[in-house]
C-alpha positions in Angstrom: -10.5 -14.6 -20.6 -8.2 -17.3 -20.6 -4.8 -17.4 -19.2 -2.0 -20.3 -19.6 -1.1 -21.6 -15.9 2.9 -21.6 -14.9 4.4 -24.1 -13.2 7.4 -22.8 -10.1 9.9 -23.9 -13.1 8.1 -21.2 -15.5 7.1 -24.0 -18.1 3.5 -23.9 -19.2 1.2 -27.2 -17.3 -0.8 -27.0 -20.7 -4.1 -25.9 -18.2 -6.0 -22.5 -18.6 -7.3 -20.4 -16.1 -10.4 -18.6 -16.8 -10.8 -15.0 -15.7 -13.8 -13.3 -15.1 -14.9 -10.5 -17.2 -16.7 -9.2 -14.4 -13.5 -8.8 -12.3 -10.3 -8.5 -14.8 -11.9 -7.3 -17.8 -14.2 -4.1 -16.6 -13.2 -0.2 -17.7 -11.0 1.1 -14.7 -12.8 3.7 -12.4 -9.9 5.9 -12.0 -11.3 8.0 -9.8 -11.9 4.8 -7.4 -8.2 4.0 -7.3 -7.3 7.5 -6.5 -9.5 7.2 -3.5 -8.2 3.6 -2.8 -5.2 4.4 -2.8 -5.4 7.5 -1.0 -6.9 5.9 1.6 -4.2 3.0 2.2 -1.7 5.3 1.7 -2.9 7.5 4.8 -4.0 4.6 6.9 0.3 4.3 6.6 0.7 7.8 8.4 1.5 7.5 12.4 0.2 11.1 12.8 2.4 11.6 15.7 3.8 15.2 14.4 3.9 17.4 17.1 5.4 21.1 17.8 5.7 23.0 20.6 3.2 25.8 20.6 3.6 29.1 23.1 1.8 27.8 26.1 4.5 24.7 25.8 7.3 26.9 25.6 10.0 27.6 29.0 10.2 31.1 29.5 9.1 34.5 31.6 5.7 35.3 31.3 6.4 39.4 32.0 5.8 41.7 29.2 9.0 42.7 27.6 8.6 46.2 27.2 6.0 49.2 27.6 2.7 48.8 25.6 3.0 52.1 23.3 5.9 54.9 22.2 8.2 52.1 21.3 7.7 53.2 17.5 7.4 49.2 17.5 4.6 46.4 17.3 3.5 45.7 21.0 4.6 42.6 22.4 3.6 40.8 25.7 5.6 37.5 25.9 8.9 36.5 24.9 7.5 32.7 24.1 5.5 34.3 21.5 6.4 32.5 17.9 7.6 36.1 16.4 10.8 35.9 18.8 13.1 33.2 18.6 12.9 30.2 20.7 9.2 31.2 20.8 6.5 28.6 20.0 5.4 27.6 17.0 2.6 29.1 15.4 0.1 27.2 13.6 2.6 24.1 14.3 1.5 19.9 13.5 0.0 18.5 16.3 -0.9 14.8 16.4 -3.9 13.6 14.3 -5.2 10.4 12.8 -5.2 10.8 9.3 -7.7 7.8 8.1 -10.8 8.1 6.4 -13.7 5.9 5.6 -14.9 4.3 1.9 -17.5 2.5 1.5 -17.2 -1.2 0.3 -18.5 -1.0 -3.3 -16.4 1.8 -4.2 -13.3 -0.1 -2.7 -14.2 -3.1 -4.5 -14.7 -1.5 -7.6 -11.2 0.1 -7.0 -9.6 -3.6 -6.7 -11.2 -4.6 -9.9 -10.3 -1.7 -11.7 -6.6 -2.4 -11.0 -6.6 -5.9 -11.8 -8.3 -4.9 -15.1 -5.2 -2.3 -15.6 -2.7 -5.6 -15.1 -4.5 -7.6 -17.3 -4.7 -5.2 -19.9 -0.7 -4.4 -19.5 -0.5 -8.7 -19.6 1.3 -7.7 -16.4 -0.6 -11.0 -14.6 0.7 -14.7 -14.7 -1.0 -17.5 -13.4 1.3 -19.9 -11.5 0.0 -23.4 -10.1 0.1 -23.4 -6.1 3.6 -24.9 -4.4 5.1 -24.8 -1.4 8.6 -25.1 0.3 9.3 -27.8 2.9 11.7 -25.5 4.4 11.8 -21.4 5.1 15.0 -20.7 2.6 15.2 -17.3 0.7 17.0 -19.0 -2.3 13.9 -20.8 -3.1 11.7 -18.5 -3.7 14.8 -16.6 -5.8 14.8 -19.8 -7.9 10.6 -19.2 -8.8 11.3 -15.8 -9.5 14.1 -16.7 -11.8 12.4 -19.1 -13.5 9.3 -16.7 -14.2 12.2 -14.0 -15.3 10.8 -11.3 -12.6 14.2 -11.7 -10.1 14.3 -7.9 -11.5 10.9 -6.7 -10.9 8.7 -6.0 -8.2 6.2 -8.7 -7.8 3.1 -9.6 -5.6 2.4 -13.2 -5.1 -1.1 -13.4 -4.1 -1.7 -17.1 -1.9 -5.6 -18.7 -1.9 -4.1 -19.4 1.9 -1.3 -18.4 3.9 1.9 -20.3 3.7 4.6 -19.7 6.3 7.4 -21.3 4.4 6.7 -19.3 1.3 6.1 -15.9 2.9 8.9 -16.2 5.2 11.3 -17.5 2.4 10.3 -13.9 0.4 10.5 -11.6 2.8 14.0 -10.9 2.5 13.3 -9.6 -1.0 12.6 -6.0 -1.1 11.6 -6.4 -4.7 9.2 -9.3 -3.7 5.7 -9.3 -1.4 3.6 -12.4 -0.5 -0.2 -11.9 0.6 -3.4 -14.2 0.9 -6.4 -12.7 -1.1 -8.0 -11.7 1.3 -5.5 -9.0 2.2 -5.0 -7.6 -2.1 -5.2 -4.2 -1.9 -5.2 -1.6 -4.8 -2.0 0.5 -3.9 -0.1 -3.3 -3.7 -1.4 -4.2 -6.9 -0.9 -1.0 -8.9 2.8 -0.6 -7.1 3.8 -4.1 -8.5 4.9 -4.7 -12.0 4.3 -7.9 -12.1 1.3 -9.7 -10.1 1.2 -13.3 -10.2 -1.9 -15.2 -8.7 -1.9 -18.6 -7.5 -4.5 -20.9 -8.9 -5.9 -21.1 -5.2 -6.5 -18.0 -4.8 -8.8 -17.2 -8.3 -11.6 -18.2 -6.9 -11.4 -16.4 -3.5 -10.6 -13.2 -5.5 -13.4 -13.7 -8.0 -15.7 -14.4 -5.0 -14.9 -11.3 -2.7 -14.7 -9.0 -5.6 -18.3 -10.0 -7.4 -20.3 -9.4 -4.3 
């Protein structure tokens, strides 16, 4: 699978990359993704929910009236969460919300949404660069150039790069990782993901284990 490689100017350098079948070219696992992305998206969660249950609550402890001939439910604290200012019943506490995947099944989840991009032609190839200095307007000038200043992109680095990641990350639209760090939720949220020519071969290589 052959794809034309950009230059930072947009124009085509006349080179080809060559994708693997084995990684951009395989029938998506949907069912991977949806656990992939499950997973990062829960990893995200603080899990620091917490209500005040009854024995948290500030208030007397007698029993607030006789135990039968009310005509009424018995009732033997005023903190209880039927009352108000009671405790909550059944309330959030705090709780860590990750869960474990196993690698194959994670990889297989990356591969199966670069696939999706490549079938969607929603992946350019762009020879590496860099900035000699940390300015926002550069990296606005690439993305103009590649005619994605109005889309959400992922540039994927074979290394990291202070200049360029620092110069993006005023760009909401815009996020800069190493391949190492490609994830499925980032490449599936992106509509556009361009990978550097540096980075191929680190992608191909983690993902054909």
């Amino acid at each position: 699978m052959e794809v034309a490689v950009l230059d930072i100017n947009g124009k085509d350098t006349g080179r080809k990359a060559d994708l693997s079948k084995d990684v951009f070219a395989i029938e998506p696992n949907n069912h991977a993704v949806y656990l992939d992305v499950k997973q990062y998206l829960a990893n995200q969660r603080q899990g620091t929910h917490k209500s005040k249950e009854r024995a948290e609550i500030s208030g007397s402890t007698r029993k607030i009236k006789k135990q039968k001939g009310t005509g009424t439910a018995r009732a033997g604290s005023i903190k209880s969460g039927v009352f108000k200012g009671g405790g909550r019943m059944f309330g959030p506490r705090p709780r860590n919300y990750s869960f474990k995947l196993n690698k194959n099944l994670k990889r297989l989840a990356r591969k199966s949404a670069l696939s999706i991009k490549a079938g969607e032609q929603s992946i350019t190839i762009l020879e590496d660069f860099n900035f000699d200095t940390v300015k926002t307007k550069n990296f606005t000038a690439v993305l103009k150039a590649l005619n994605l200043e109005n889309k959400k992109t992922l540039f994927v680095l074979g290394a990291s790069n202070n200049n360029v990641y620092l110069s993006s990350r005023n760009l909401k639209g815009s996020d800069v990782i190493t391949a190492s760090e490609l994830s499925t939720y980032k490449i599936l949220n992106a509509n556009q993901v361009v990978l550097l020519e540096g980075a191929l071969a680190g992608i191909e290589t983690n993902l054909s284990k």
